[in-house]
Backbone bond lengths (Angstrom), bond angles and torsions (degrees), N, CA, C in turn:
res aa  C-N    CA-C-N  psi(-1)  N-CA   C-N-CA  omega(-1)  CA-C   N-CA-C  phi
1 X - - - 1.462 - - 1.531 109.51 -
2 X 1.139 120.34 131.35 1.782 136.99 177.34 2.035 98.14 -56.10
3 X 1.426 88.17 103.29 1.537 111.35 162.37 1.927 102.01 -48.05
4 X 1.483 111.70 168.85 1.548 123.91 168.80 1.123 83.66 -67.93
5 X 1.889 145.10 -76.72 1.401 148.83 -156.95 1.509 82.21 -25.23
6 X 1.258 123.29 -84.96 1.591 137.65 -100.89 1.695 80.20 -86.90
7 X 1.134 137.86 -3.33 1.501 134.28 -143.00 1.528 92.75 -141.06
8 X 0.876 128.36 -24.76 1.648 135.53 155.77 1.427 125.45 -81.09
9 X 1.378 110.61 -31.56 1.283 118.43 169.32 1.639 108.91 -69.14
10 X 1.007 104.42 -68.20 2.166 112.61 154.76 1.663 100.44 -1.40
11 X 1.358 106.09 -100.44 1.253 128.44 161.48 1.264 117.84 2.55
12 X 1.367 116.74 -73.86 1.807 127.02 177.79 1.288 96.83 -46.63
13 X 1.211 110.25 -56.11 1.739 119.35 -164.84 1.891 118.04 -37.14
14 X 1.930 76.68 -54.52 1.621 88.84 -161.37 1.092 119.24 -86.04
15 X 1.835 118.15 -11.88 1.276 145.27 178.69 2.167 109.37 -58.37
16 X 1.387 80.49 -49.92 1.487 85.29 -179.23 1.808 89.01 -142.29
17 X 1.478 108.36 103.69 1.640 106.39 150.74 1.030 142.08 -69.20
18 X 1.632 107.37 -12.16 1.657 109.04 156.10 1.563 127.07 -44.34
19 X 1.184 101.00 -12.41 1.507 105.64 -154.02 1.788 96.07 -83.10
20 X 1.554 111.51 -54.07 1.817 101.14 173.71 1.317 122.58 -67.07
21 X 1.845 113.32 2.83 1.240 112.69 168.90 1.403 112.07 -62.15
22 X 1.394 102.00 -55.48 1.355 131.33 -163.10 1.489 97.88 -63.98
23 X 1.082 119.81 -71.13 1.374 110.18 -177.19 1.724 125.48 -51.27
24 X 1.463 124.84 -22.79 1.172 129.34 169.37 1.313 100.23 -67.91
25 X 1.259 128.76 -67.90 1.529 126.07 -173.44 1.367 121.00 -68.74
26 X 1.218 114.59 -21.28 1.861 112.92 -176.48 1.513 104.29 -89.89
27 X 1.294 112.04 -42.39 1.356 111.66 -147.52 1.886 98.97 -111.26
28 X 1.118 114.04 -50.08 1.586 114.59 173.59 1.564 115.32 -95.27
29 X 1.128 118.40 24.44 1.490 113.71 170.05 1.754 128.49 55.95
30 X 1.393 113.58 17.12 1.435 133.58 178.68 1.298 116.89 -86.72
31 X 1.540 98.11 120.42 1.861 113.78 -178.08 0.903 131.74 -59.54
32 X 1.140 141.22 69.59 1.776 129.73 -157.32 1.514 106.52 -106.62
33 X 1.313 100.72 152.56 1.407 104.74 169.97 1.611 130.60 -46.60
34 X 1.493 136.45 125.74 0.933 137.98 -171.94 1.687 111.84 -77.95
35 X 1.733 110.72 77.44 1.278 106.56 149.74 1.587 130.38 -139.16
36 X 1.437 97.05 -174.06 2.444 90.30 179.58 1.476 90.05 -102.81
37 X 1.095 141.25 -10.21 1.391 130.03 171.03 1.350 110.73 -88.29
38 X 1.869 102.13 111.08 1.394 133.23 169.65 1.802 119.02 -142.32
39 X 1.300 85.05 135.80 1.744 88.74 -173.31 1.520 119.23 -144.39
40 X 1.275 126.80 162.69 1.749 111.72 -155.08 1.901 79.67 -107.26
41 X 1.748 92.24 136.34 1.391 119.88 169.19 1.472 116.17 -77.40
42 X 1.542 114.54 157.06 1.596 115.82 -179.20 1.890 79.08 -77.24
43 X 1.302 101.12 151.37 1.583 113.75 -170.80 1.542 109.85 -110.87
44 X 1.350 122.14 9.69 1.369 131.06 157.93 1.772 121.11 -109.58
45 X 1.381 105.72 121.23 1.273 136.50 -138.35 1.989 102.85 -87.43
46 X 1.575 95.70 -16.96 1.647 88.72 -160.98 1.697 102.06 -152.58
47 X 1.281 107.80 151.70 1.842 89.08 179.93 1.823 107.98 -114.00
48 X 1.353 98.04 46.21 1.551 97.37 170.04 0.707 108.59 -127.73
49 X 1.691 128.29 167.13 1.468 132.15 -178.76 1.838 111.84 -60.66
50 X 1.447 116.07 133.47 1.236 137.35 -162.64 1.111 120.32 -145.25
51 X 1.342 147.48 125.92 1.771 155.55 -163.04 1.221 79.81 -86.32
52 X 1.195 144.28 -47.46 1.714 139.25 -147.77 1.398 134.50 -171.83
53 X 1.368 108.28 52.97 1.947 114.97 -174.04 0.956 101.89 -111.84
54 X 1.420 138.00 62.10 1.279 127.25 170.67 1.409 110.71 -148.06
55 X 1.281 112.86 89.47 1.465 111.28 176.43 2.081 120.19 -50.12
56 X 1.233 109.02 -160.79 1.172 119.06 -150.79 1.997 89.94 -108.89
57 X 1.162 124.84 -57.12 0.700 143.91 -158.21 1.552 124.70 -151.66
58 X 1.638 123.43 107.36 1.506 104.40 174.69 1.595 92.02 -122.05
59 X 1.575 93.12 163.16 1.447 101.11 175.86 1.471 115.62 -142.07
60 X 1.537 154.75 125.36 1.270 150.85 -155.38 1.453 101.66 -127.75
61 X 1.580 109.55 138.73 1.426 137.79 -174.75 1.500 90.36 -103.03
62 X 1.486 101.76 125.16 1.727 106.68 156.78 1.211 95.80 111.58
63 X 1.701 122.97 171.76 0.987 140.25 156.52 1.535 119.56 -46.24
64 X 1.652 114.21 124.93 1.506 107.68 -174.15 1.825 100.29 -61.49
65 X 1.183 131.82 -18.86 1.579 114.40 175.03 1.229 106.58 -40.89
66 X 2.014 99.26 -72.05 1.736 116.33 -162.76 1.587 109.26 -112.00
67 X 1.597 113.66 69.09 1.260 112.35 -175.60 1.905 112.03 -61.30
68 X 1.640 98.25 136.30 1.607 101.95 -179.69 1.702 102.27 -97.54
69 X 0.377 130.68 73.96 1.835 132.73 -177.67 1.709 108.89 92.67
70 X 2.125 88.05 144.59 1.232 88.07 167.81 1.691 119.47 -129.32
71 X 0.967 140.68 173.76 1.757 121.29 -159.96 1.570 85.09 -132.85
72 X 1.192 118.14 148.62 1.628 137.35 -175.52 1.709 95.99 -123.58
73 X 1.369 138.01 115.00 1.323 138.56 -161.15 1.681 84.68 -128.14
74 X 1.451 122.04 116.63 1.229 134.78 167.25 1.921 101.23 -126.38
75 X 1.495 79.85 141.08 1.944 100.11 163.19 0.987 128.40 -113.74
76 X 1.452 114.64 103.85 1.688 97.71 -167.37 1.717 93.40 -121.79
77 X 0.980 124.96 135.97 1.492 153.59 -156.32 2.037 103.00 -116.80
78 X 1.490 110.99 -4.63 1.271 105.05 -166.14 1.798 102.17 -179.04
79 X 0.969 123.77 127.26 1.637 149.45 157.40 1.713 93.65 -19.11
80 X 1.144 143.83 32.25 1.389 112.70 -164.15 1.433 99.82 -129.47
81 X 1.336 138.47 15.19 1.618 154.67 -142.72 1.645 78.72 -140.80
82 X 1.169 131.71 120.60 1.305 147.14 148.40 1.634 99.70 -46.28
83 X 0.959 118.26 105.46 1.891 117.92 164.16 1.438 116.45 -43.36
84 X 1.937 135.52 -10.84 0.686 132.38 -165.08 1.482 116.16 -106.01
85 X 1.986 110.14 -4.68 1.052 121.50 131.20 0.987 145.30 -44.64
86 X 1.499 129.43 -31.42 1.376 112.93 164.57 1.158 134.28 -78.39
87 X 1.927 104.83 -21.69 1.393 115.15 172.99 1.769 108.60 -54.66
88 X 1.015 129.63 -32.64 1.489 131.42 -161.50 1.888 89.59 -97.95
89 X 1.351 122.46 -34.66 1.701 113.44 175.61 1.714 84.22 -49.27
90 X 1.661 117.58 -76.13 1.567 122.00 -140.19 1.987 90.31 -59.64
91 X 1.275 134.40 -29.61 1.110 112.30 -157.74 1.488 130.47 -79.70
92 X 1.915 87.76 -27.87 1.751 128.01 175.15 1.680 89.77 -59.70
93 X 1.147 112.79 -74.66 1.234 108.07 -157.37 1.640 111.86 -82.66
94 X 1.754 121.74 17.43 1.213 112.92 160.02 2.009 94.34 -85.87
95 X 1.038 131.00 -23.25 1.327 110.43 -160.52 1.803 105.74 -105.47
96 X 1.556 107.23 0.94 1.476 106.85 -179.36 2.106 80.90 -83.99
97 X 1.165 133.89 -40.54 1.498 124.46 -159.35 1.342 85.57 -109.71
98 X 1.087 162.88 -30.69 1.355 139.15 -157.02 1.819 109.02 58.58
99 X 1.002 118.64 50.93 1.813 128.80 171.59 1.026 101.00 -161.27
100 X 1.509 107.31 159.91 1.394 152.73 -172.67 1.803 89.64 -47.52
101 X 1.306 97.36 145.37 1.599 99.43 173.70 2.029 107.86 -135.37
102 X 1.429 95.42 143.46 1.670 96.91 -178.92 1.546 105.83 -103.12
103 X 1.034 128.79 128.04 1.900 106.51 156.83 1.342 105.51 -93.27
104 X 1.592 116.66 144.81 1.655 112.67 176.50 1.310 95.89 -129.81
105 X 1.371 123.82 128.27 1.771 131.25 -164.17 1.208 82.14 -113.83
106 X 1.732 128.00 125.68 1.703 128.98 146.79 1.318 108.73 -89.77
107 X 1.397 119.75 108.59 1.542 118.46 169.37 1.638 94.08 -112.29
108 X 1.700 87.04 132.95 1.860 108.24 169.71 1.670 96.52 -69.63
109 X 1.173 128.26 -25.49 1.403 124.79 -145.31 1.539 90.39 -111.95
110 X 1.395 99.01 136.46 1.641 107.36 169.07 1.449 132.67 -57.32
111 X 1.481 107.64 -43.01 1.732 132.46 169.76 1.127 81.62 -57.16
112 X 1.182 127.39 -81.84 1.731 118.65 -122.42 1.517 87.36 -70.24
113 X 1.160 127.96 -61.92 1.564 121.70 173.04 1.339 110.68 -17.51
114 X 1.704 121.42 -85.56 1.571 109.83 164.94 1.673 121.93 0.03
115 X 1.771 93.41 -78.70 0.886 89.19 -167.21 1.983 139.25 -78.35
116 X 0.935 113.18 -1.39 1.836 144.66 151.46 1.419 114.58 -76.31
117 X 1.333 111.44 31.44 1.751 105.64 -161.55 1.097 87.83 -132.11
118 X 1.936 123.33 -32.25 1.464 110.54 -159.17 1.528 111.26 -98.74
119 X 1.429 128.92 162.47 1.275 130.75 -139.46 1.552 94.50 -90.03
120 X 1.289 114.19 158.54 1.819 110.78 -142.24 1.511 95.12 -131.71
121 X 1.160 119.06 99.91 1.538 123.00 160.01 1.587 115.58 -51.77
122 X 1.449 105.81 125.04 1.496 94.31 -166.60 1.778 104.40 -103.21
123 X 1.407 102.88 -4.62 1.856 111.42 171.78 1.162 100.59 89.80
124 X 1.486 124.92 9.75 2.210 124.45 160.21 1.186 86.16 -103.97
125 X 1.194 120.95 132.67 1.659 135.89 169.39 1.628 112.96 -71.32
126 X 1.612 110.54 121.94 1.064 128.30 -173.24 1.763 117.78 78.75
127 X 1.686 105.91 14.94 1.527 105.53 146.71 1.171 126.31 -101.04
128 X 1.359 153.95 98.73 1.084 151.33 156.76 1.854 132.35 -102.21
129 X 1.100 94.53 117.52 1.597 106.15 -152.84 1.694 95.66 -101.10
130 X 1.765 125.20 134.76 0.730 164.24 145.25 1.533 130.54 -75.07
131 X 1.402 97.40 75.24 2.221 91.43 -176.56 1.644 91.54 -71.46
132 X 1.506 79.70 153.03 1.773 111.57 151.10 1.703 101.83 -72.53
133 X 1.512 130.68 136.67 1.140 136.21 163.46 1.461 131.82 -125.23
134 X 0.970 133.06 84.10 1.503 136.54 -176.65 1.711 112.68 -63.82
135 X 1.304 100.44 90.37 1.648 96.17 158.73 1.630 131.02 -88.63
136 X 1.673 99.65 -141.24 1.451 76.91 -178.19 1.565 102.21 -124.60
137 X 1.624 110.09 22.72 1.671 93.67 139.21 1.433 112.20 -87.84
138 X 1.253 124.62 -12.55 1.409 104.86 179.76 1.733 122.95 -69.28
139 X 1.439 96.31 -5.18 1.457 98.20 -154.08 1.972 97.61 -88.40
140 X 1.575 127.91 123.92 1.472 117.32 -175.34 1.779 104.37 -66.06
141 X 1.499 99.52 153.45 1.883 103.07 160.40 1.619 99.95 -62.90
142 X 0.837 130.53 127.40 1.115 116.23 133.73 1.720 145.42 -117.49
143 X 1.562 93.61 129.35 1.750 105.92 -166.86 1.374 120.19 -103.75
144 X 1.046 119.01 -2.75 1.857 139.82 -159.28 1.464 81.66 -93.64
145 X 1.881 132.75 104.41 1.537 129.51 162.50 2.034 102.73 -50.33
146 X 1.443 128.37 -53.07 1.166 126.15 153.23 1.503 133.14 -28.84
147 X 1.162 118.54 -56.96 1.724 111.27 160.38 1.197 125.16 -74.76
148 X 1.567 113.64 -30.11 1.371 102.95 157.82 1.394 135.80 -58.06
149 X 1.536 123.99 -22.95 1.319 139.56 -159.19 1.578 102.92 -101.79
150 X 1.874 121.70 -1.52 1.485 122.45 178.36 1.528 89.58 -115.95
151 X 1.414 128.41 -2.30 1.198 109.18 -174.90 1.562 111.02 -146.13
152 X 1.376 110.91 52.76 1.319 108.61 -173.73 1.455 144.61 -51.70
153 X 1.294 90.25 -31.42 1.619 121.29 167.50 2.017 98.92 -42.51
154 X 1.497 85.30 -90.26 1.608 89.89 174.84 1.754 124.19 -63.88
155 X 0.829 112.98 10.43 1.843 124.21 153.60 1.327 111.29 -88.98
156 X 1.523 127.30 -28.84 1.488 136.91 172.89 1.403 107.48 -58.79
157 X 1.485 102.31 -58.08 1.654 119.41 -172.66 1.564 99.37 -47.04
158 X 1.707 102.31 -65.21 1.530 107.16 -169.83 1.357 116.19 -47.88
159 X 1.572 120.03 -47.94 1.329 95.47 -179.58 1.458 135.36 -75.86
160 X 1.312 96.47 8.82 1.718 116.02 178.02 1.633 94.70 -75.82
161 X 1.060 120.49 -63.94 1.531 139.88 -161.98 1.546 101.16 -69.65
162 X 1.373 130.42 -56.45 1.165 144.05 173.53 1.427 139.30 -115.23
163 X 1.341 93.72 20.56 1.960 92.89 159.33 1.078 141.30 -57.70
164 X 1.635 128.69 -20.79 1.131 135.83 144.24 1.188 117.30 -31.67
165 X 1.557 139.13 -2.31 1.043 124.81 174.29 1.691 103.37 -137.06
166 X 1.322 94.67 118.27 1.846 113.05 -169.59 1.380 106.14 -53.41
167 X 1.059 150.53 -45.43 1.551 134.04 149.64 1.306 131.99 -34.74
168 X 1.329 129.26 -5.62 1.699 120.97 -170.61 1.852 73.31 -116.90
169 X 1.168 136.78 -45.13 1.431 125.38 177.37 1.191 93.90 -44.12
170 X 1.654 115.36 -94.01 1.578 105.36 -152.71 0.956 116.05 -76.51
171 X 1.594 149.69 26.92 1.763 142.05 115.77 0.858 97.22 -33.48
172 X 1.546 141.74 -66.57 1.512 134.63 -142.07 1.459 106.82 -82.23
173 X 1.389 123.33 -48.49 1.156 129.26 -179.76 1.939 124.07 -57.20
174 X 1.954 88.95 -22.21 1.380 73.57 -178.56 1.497 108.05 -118.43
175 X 1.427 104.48 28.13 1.241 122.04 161.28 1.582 123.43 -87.24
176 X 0.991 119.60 -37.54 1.746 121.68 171.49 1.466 95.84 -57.35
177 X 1.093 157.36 -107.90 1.318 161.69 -97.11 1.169 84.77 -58.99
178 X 1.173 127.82 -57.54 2.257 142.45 -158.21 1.767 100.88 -75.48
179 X 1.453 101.24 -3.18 1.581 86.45 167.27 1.068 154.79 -121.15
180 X 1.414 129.99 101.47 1.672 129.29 -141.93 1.231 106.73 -56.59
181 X 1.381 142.97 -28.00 1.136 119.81 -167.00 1.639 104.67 -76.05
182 X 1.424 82.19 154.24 1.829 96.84 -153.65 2.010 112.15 -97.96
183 X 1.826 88.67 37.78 1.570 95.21 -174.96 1.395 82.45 -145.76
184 X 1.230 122.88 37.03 2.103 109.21 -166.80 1.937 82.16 -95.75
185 X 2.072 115.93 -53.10 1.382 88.76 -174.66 1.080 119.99 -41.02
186 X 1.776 144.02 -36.30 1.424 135.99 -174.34 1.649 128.67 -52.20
187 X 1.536 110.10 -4.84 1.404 144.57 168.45 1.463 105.74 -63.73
188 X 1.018 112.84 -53.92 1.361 124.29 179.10 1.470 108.60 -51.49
189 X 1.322 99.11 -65.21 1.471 108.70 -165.15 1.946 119.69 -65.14
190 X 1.582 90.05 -24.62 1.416 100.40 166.67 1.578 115.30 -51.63
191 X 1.636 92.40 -73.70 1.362 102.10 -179.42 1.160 149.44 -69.23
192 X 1.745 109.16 7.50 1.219 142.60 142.89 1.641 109.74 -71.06
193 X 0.988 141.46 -34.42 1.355 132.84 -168.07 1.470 111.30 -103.04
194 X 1.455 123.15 -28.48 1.570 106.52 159.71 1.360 109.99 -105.44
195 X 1.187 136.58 57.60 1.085 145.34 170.71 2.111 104.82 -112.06
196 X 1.368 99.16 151.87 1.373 103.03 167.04 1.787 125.74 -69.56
197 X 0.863 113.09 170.18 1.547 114.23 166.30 1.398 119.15 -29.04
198 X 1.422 102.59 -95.20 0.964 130.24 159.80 1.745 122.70 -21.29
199 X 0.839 116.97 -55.69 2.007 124.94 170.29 1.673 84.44 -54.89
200 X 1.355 124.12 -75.47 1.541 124.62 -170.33 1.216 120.91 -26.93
201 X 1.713 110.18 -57.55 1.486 95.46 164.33 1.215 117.26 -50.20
202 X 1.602 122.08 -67.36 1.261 114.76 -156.38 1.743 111.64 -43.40
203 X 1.044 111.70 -50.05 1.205 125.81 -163.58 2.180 102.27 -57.23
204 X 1.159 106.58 -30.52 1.426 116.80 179.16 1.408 102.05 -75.01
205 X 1.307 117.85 -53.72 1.219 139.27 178.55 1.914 106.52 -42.55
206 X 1.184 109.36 -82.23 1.379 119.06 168.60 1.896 107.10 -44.09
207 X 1.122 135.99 -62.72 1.454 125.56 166.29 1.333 122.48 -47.86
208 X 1.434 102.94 -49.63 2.111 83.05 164.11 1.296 141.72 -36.76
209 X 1.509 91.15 -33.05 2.104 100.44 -166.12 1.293 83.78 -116.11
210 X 1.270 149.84 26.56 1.496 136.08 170.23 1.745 85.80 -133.10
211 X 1.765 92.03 142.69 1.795 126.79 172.05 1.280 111.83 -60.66
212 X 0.851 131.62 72.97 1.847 124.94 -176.71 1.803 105.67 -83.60
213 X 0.785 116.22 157.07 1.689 127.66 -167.09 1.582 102.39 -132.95
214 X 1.435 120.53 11.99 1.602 110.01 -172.64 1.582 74.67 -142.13
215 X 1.831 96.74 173.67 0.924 131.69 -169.75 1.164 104.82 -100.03
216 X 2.045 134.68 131.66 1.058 114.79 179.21 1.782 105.07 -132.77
217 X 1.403 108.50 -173.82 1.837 102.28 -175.42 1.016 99.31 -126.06
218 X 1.080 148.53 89.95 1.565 129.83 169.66 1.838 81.69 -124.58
219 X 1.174 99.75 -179.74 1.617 106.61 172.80 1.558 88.66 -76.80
220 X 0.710 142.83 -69.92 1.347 132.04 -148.21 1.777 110.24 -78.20
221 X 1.048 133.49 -34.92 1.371 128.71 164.03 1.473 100.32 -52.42
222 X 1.863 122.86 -55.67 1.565 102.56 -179.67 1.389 135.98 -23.28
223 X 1.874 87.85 -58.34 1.487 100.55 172.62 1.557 116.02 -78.10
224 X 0.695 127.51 -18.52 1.391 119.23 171.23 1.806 129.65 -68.21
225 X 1.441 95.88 -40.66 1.229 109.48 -179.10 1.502 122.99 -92.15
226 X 1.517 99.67 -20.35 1.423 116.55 168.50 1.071 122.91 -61.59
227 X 1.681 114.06 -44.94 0.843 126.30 164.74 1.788 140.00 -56.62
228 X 1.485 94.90 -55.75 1.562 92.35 139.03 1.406 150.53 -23.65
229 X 1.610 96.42 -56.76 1.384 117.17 177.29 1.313 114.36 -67.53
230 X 1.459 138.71 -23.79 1.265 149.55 -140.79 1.563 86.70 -120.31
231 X 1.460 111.35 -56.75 1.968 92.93 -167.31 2.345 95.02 -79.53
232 X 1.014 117.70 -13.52 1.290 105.79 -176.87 2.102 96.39 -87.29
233 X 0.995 99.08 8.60 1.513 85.29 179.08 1.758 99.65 -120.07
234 X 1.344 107.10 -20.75 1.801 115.58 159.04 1.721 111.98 -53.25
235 X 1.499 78.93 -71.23 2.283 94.55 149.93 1.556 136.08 2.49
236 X 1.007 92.94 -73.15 1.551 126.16 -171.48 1.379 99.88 -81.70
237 X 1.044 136.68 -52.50 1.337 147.34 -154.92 1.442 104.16 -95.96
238 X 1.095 127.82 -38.23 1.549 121.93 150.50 1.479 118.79 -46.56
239 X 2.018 102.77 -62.97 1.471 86.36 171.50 1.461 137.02 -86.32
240 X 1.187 107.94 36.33 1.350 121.73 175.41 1.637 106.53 -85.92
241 X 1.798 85.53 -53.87 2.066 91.00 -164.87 1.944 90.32 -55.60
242 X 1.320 100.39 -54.83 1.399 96.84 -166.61 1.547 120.75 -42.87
243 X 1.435 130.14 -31.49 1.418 140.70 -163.50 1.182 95.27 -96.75
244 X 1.375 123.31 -5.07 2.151 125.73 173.00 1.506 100.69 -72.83
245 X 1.539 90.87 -65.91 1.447 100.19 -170.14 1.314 101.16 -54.18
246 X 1.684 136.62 -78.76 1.260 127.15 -176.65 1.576 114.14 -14.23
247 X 1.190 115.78 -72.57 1.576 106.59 168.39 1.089 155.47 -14.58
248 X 1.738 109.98 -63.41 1.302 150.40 135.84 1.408 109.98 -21.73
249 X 1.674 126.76 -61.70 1.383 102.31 -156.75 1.264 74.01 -106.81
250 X 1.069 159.52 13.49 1.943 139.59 124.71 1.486 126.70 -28.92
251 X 1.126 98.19 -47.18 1.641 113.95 -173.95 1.967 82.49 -86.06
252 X 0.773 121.43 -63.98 1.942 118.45 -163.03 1.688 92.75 -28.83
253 X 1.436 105.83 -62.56 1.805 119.64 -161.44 1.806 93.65 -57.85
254 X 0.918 122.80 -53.86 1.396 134.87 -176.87 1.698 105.04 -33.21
255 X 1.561 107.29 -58.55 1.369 135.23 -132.25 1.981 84.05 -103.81
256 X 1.574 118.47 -28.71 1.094 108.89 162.24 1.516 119.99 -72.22
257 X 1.176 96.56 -56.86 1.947 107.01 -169.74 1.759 99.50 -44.12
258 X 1.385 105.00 -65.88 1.862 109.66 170.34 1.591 111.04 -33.49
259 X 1.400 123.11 -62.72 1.379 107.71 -176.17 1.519 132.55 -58.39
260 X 1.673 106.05 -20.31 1.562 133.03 -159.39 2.223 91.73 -93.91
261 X 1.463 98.48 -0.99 1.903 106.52 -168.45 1.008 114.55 79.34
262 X 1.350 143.83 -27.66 1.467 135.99 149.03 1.482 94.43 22.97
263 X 1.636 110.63 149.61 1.172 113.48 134.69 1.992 104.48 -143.29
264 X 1.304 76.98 121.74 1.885 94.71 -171.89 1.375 119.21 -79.18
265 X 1.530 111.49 105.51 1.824 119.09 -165.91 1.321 90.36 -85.17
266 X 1.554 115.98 150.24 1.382 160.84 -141.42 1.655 91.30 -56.23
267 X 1.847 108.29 -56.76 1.438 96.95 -168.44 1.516 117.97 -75.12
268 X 1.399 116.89 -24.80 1.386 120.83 -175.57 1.654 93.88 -68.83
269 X 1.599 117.67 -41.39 1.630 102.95 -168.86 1.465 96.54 -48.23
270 X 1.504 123.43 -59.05 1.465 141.19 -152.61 1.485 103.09 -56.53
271 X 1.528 109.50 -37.88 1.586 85.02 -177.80 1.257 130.70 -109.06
272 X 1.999 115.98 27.06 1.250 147.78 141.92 1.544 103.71 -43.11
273 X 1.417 93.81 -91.13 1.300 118.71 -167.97 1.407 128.65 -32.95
274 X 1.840 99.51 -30.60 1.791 97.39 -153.81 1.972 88.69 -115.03
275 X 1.477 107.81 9.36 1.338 109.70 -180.00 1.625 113.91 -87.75
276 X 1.434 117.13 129.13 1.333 124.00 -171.52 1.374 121.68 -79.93
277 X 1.192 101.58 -49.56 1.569 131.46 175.38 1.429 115.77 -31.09
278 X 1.353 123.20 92.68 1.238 131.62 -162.23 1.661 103.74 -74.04
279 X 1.297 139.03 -51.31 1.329 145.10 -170.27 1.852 84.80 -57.84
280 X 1.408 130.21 -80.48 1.118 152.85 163.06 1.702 101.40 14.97
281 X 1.007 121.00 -64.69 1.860 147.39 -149.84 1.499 88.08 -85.22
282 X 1.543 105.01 -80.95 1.547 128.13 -166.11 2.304 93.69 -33.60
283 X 1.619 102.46 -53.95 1.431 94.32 -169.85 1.533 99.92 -67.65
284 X 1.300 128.93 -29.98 1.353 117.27 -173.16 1.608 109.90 -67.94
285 X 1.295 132.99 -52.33 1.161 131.21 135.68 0.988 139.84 15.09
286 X 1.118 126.03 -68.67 1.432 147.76 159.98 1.420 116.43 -67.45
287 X 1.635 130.76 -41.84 1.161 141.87 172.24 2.028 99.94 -70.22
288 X 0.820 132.22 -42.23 1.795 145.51 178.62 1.676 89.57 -39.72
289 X 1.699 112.12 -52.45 1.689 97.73 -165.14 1.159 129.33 -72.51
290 X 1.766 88.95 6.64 1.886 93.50 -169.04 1.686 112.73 -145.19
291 X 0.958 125.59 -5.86 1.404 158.22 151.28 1.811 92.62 -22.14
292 X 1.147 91.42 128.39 1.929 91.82 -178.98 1.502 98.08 -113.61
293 X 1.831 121.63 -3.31 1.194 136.43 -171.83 1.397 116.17 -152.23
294 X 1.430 115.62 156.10 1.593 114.95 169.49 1.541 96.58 -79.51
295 X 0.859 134.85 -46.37 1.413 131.30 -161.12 1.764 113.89 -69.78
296 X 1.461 91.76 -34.92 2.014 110.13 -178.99 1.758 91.42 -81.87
297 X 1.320 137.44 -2.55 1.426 124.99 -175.05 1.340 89.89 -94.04
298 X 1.666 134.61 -61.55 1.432 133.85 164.65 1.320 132.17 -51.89
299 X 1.309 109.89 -12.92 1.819 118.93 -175.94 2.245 86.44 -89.01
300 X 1.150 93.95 -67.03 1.702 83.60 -179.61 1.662 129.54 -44.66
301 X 1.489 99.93 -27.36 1.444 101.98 169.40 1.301 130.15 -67.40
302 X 1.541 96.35 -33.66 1.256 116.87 -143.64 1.870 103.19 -96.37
């Protein structure tokens, strides 16, 4: 059954498919056709009954007429996927498109990488299939808040791979705030969910005592920010009633001095009006009904 990892990792994938471009060509040295037209494939290979043809992820380069390559993006987290599955993913889906096909395996785990790396007899004589495999030496630290913030995707990865080290956290962390695109908090939440324990704290740890300006999901930002949100909206609403009343007995003192003939010059109105201080008003108030002066109503207060 598909772990949260294995189903978040998906996610990154399909969110931005540039990203197994990038990693085939940057990081594993794979030739692909030079284009910006890429789009995510239906990821089931055949329309008959099947124990298992359905990869994780496909993605196709080119115009869906004359597709030029297509990329097969699997996560395997564990030895338990026969390697001779993918030979039959890349072969199904070389003859549903007629193009070149890539498999790209993301293993968090070093073994299993090893072992998804080596070239895969598929048991038809003269197929032998070679995945691309991204482990987690392939994966960079990254500490640059700037490179992290053009490449979030792979800042996600890193802190999966390398959160143990408090610099590739707070690059990443203080890279979302600076980034307009309006899906970067979902970075967060990625790289909170295939991350280990341990990174989680840190990563909670480091967001507690750091200013964040976005909204984030982890269990613990919920509560954190929820929480926030709930006593700053208690907050507000306290000083709301309070800034009514202030008002209120502004206009009362006003509404006395006027009835008593007063006539209230500009600065005395002004510094009624714009005064908060509820005890403050209430005594002026009371001093207004008996005040033989504007000046003897502020000299007694005062």
């Amino acid at each position: 059954m598909p772990s949260p990892r294995h189903d978040t990792l998906i996610k990154l994938f399909a969110d931005r498919p540039e990203l197994a471009v990038e990693i085939l060509r940057d990081f594993l040295g794979a030739d692909l056709p030079a284009t910006p037209l890429i789009r995510r494939e239906a990821s089931t290979f055949n329309t008959r009954p099947s124990d298992d043809i359905e990869a994780d992820l496909v993605l196709v380069l080119g115009p869906p007429q004359t597709p030029a390559h297509a990329i097969i993006v699997e996560i395997q987290q564990d030895k338990s996927k026969d390697p001779r599955q993918l030979a039959r993913y890349a072969a199904a889906l070389w003859l549903m498109l007629g193009c070149d096909v890539s498999v790209l395996v993301i293993c968090p785990d070093r073994n299993v990488a090893t072992y998804y790396a080596q070239p895969i007899d598929s048991g038809l004589t003269g197929y032998r299939l070679r995945p691309w495999v991204l482990g987690p030496d392939g994966i960079p630290a990254i500490t640059d808040p700037q490179e992290a913030a053009a490449h979030l995707d792979l800042a996600a990865l890193s802190v999966m791979v390398h959160g143990l080290d408090r610099k590739v956290i707070e690059a990443f962390t203080a890279a979302l705030p600076d980034v307009t695109d309006e899906h970067a908090p979902d970075y967060y939440e990625y790289a909170y969910n295939i991350s280990a324990p341990e990174i989680r704290n840190l990563m909670e740890e480091i967001m507690k005592s750091a200013s964040t300006k976005w909204p984030v999901y982890s269990p613990f930002a919920r509560e954190h920010f929820g929480r926030g949100k709930a006593e700053g909206m208690a907050e507000g609403m306290a000083e709301g009633k309070a800034a009514g009343k202030a008002e209120e007995a502004g206009r009362s003192v006003l509404l006395v001095l006027a009835a008593r003939g007063f006539d209230v010059p500009d600065d005395i109105h002004a510094r009624i009006v714009t005064c908060t201080d509820l005890a403050q008003l209430e005594t002026w108030l009371a001093r207004a009904a008996t005040a033989q002066t504007l000046q003897g109503l502020f000299d007694e207060v005062g």
